[in-house]
C-alpha positions in Angstrom: 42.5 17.9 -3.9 44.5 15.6 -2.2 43.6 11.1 -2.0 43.3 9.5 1.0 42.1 6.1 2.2 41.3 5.5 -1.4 38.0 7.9 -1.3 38.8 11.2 -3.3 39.1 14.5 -1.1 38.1 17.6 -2.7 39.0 21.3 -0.8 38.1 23.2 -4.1 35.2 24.9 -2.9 33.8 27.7 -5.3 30.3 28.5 -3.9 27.8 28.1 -1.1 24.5 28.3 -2.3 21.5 27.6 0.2 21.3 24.3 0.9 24.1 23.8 -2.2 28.3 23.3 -2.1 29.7 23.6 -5.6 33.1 22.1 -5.8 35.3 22.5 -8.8 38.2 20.2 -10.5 36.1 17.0 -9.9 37.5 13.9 -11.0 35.7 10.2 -11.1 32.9 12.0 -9.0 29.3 10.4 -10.0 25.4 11.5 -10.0 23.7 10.9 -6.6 27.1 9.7 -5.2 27.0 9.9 -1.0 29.6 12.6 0.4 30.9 13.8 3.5 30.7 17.8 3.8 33.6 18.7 6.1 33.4 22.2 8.1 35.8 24.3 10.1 35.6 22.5 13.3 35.4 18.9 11.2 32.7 18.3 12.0 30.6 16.3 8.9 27.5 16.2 7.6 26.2 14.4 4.7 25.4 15.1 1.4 24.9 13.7 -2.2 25.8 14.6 -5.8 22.7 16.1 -7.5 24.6 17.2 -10.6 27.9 16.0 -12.0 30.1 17.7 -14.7 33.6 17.4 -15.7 35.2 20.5 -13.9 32.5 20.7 -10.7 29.7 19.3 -9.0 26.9 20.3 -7.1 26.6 18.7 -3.7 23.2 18.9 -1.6 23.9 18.9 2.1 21.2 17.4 4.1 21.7 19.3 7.1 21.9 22.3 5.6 25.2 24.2 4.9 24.9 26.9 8.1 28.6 27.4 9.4 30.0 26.2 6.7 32.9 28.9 4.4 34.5 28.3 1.4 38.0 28.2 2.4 38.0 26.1 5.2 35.1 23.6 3.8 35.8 20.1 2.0 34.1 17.7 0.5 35.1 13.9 0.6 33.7 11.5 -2.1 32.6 8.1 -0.5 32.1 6.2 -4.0 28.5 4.9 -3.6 25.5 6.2 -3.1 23.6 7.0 0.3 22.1 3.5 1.6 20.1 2.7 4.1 20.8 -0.1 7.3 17.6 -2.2 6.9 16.0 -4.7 9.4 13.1 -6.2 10.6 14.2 -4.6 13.9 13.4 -0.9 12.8 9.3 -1.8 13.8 8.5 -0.5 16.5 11.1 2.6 16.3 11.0 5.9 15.8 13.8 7.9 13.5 14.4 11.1 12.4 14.2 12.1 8.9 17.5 10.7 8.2 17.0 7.4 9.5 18.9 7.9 12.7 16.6 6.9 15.9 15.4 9.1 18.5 13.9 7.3 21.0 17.0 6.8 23.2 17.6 3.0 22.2 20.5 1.6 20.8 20.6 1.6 16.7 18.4 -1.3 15.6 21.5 -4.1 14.0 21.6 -3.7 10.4 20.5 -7.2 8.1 21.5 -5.4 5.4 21.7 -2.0 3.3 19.5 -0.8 0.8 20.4 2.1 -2.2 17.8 5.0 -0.8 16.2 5.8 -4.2 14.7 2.2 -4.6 14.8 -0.4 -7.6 12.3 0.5 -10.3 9.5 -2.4 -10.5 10.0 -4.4 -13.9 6.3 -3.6 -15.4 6.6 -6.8 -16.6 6.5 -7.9 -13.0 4.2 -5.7 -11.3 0.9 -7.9 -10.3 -2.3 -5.9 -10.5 -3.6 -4.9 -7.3 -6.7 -7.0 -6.3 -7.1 -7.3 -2.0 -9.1 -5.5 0.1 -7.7 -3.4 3.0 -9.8 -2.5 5.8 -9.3 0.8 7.4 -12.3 0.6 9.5 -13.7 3.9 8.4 -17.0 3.8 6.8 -16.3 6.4 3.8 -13.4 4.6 2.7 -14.2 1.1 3.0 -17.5 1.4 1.5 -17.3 4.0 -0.9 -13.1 4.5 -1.7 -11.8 1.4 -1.0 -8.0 0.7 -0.6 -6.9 -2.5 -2.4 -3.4 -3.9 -1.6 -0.9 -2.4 -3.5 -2.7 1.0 -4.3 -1.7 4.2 -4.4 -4.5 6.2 -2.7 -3.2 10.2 -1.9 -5.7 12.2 0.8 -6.3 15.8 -0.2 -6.9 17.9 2.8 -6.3 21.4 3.5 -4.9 23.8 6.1 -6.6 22.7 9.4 -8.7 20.3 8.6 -8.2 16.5 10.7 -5.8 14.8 8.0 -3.4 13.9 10.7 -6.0 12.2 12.8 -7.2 10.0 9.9 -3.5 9.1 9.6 -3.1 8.0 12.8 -6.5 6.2 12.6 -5.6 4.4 9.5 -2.1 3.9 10.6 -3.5 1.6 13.6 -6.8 0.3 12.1 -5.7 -1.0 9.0 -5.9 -4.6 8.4 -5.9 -7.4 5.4 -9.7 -8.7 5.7 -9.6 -12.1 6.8 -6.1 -13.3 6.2 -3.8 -13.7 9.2 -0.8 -12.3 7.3 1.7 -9.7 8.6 1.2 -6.2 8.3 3.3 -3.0 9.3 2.5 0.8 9.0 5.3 3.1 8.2 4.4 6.6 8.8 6.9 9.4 7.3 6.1 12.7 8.5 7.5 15.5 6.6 8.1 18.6 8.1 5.8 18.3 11.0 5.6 19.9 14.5 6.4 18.7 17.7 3.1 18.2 19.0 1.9 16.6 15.7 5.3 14.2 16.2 4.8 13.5 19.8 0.6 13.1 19.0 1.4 10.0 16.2 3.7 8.1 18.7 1.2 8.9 21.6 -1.4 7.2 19.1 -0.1 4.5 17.7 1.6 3.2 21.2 -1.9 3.9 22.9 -3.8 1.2 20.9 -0.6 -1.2 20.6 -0.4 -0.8 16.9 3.3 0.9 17.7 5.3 -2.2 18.0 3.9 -3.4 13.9 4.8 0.6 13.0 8.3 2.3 11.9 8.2 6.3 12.4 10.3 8.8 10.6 10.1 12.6 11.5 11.0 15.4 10.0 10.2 18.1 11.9 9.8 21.5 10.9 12.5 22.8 12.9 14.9 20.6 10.9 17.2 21.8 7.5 14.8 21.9 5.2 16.8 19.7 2.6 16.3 16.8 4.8 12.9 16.3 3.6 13.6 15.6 0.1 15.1 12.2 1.8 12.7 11.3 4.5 10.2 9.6 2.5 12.7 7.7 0.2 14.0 6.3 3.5 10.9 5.3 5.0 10.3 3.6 1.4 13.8 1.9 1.3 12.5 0.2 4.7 8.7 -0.7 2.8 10.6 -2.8 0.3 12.9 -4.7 2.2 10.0 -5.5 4.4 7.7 -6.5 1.6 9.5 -7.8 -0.7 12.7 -9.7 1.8 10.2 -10.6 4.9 6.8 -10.9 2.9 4.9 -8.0 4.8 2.3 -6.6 3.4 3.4 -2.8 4.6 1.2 0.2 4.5 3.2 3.5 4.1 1.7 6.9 4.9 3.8 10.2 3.8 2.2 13.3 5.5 2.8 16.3 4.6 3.9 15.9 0.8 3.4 19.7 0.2 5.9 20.0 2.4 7.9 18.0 0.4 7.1 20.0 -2.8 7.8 23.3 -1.0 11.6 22.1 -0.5 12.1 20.5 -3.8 10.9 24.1 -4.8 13.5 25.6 -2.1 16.5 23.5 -3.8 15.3 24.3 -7.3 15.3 28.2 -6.9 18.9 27.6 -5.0 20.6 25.5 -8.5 18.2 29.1 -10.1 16.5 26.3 -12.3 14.1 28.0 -14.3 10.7 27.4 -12.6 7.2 26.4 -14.2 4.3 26.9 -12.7 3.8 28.7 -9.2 7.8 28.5 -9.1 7.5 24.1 -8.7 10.5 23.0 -10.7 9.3 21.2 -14.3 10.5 17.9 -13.1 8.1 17.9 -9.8 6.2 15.6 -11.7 8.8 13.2 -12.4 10.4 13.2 -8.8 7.2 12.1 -7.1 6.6 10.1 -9.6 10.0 8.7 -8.5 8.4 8.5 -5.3 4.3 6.9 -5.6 5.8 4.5 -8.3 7.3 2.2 -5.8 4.1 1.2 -4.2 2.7 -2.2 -5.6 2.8 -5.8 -5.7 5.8 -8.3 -7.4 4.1 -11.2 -9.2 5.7 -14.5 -7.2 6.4 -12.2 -4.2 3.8 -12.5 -0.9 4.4 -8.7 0.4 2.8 -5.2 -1.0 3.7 -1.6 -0.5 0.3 0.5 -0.4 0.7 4.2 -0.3 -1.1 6.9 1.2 0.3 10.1 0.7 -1.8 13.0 2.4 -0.8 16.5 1.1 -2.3 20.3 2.0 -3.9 21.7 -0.9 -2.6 25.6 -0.6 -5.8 27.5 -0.8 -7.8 23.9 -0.9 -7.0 24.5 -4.7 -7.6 21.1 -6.3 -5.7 22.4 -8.9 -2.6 23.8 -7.8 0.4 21.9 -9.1 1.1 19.6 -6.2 -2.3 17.5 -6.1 -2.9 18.0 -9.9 0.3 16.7 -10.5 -0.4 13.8 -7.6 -3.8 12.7 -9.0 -2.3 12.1 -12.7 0.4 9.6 -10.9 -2.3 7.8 -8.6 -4.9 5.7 -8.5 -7.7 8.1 -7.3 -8.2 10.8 -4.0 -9.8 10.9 -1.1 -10.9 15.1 -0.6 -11.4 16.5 2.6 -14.5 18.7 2.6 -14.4 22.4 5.0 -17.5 22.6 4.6 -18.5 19.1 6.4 -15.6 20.2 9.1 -17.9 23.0 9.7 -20.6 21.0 10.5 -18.3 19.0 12.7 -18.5 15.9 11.2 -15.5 13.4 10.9 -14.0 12.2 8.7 -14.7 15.4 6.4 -14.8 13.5 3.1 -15.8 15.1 0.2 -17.9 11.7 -1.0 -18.6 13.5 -4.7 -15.1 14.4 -5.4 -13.0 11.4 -4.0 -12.4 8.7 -6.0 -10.5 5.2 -5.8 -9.9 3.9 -9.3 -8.6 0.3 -8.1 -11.9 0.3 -5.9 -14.2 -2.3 -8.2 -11.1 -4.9 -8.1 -10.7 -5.6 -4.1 -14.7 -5.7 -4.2 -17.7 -8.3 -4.7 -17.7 -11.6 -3.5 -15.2 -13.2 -2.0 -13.4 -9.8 -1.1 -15.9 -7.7 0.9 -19.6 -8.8 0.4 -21.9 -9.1 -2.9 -23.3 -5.9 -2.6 -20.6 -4.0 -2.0 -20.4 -2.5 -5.7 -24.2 -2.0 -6.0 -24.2 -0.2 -2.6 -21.5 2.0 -3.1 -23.2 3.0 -6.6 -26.2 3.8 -5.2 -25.0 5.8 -1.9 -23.1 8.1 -4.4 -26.2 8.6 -6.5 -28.4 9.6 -3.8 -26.4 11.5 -1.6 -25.7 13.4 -5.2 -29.3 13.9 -5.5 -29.5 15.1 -2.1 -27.0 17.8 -2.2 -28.9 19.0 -5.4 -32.1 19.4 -3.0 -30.6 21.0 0.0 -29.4 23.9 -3.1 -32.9 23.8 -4.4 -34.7 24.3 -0.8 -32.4 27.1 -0.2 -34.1 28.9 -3.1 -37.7 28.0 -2.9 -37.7 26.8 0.8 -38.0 23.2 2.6 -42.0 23.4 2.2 -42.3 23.7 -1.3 -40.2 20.2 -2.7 -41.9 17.6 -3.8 -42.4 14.7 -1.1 -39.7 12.6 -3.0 -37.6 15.2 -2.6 -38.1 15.7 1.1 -37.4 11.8 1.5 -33.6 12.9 -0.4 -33.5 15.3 1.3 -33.9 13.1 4.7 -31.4 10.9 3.2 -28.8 13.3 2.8 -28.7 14.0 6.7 -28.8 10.8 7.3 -25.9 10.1 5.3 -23.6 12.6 7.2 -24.8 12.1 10.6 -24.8 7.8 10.6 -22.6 7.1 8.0 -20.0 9.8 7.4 -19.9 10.5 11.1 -17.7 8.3 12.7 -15.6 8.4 16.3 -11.7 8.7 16.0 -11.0 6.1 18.2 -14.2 3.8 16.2 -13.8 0.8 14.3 -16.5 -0.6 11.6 -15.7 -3.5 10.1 -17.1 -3.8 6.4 -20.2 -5.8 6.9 -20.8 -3.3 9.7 -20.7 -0.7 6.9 -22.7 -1.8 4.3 -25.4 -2.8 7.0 -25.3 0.5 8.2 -25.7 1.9 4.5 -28.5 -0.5 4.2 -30.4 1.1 7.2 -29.6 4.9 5.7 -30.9 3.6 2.3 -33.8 2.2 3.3 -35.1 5.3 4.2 -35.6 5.9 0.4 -38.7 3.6 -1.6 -37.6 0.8 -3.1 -38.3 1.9 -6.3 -35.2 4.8 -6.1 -32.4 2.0 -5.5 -32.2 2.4 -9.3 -28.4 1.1 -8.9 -28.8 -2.4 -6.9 -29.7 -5.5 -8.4 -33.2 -6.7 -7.0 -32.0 -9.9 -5.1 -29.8 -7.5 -3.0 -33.1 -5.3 -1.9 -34.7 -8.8 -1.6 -31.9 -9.6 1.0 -30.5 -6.3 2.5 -33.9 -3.7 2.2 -34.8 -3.2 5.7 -38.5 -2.9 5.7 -40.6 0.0 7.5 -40.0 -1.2 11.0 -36.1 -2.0 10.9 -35.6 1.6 9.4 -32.7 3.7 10.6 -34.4 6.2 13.3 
């Protein structure tokens, strides 16, 4: 161990472990402290302190600890903990998982430089999310809505279109009727090329790329690099909220992939696992991670959260959504079955869910109706999926007239208002009009769930029905 430059030099390697260096003798050496990981050739890669004892500590190396040995490896101590250069000038960029960019331009000049794991939100301070976003797709703006300042995870699984309602989000969303700033940072974890290359392709085709900060983590990068990605793209979200007063939308895509290298790390410290080998403190780290969304009463700027994850199995209760629907503030679940049918988006209406929904509503927000709308689309298409089960029993000919009208509805529902073109924007009012047509398909006396000035207003009678 030897001092130099006043940062402490360690050369007391004892083990490589996976993605792990263990050093011995430590002195002074803190928790989630940043370190330089020095190999044969000296060349250095970064790392951080993940545990911290009096004789050793356990260092994770983001780029993974290939070519490195134990006797020609040190480790030098950098006495703070891994920041991140933050400006206004990172829109419009795209970075790798680390936060160095890749698009061949100079690094953007640093305003300042934030800690990567975030300041916790005094609870005391947090103001309760209340403005609508618009996303300009149907399902979620009518029936899931996204309020400012949510935390609103997609489920999806293994080949369904997650990524393309990512990209569609990521350059439709909007704050209805306010001309305030808004930026979209988009941190994809452990991603392909062609899914990389596909959301800078999108969001540059449609000129949303210039209000949009990228960071990718492919798949062919060390795996350990993920469990930083989206705390960087984070660090960025606050500084532009709550320093700039942005109101920034942050999508995190793929966070099983996430999950699978916090697993990775876990089994390499040989942690004892819980369930289906997840460490027991998954729950805590992504907590760690959705909890810095939200709003800062006396501060203009939000961080909203979208984080899409790939239920293994499309298993809504395998430990990475079950563990992500306890943190946030309802779901959005892609449906296989509507994929099938080729409809897009596949949302699972019956089994998505957005808890903050009936805040960023009503008058004044979206439109009057809004609420009772969304109540009664939920109902009847509910009823409708019971019928289509029923007429596979007894057969189409033999339901009751009333149920044939449901049954009508439910079609309609899919093909008019589900259905929707990736590159198609609705605006609200275009939404609930269109649910209006698809409702009045049904008597009057089944919107059971509207107050009767809005079918006074809204019902379209027999001659305006949707075709």
């Amino acid at each position: 161990m030897e001092s130099k430059l006043g940062l402490m030099e360690y050369a007391t390697v004892r083990e490589i472990r996976g993605p792990l260096v263990i050093i011995e003798n430590t002195r002074n050496i803190g928790y989630e402290e940043l370190v330089e990981v020095i190999g044969p050739e000296g060349e250095s890669r970064l790392g951080r302190v993940i545990e911290a004892a009096e004789e050793y500590a356990v260092v994770q190396v983001f780029e993974g600890t290939t070519g490195l040995s134990i006797s020609d490896t040190r480790v030098r101590a950098v006495g703070r903990t891994l920041e991140v250069p933050v400006s206004i000038e990172m829109l419009g960029r795209v970075f790798d998982g680390v936060g160095n960019p890749i698009d061949g331009l100079p690094a953007p000049i640093p305003e300042d430089f934030w800690d990567v794991n975030g300041a916790p939100i005094n609870p005391y301070m947090r103001d309760y999310p209340t403005d609508f976003i618009q996303t300009g797709l149907s399902v979620i703006d009518g029936m899931n809505t996204l309020v400012r300042g949510q935390k609103l995870p997609i489920f999806s699984g293994s080949g369904l279109p997650h990524n393309l309602m990512a990209a569609q989000i990521a350059r439709q969303a909007r704050i209805l009727g306010k001309e305030e700033e808004f930026a979209v940072i988009l941190a994809a974890i452990g991603v392909k090329h062609d899914e990389a290359v596909f959301f800078k392709q999108s969001l540059e085709a449609t000129g949303a790329f210039k209000r949009s900060a990228l960071f990718l983590n492919l798949a062919e990068d060390p795996v350990i690099e993920r469990i930083v990605t989206p705390r960087i793209a984070l660090t960025l979200a606050e500084y532009l909220a709550f320093e700039h007063d942005m109101h920034v939308l942050v999508i995190l895509t793929d966070m099983t992939n996430y999950c699978e290298a916090l697993r990775e790390l876990s089994a390499a410290r040989e942690e004892v696992p819980s369930r289906k080998g997840y460490p027991g403190y998954m729950y805590t780290d992504l907590a760690s991670i959705y909890e810095r969304a939200g709003r800062i009463r006396g501060k203009r700027g939000s961080i909203t959260q979208m984080p899409i994850l790939t239920m293994p199995g499309d298993d809504m209760t395998h430990p990475i959504p079950d563990l992500t629907g306890y943190i946030t503030e309802g779901q959005i679940v892609l449906s296989r079955e509507l994929y099938r049918k080729g409809i897009y988006p596949p949302v699972d209406v019956l089994k998505s869910l957005s808890r903050l929904m009936k805040d960023g509503i009503g008058k004044g927000r979206t439109r009057g109706d809004h609420a009772d709308v969304a109540r009664q689309l939920y109902a009847a298409y509910a009823r409708a999926r019971e019928v289509r089960s029923l007429a596979t029993i007894i057969g189409e000919a033999s339901l009751s007239p009333i149920d044939r009208k449901y049954l009508e509805f439910g079609d309609l529902f899919e093909e008019k208002f589900l259905r929707q073109g990736e590159y198609e924007e609705r605006d609200i009012f275009e939404t609930l009009d269109l649910a209006w047509g698809i409702l009045s398909t049904l008597p009057e006396e089944e919107l059971t769930r509207i107050h009767r000035e809005y079918i006074e207003k809204y019902y379209q009678r027999k001659e305006e029905k949707v075709e």
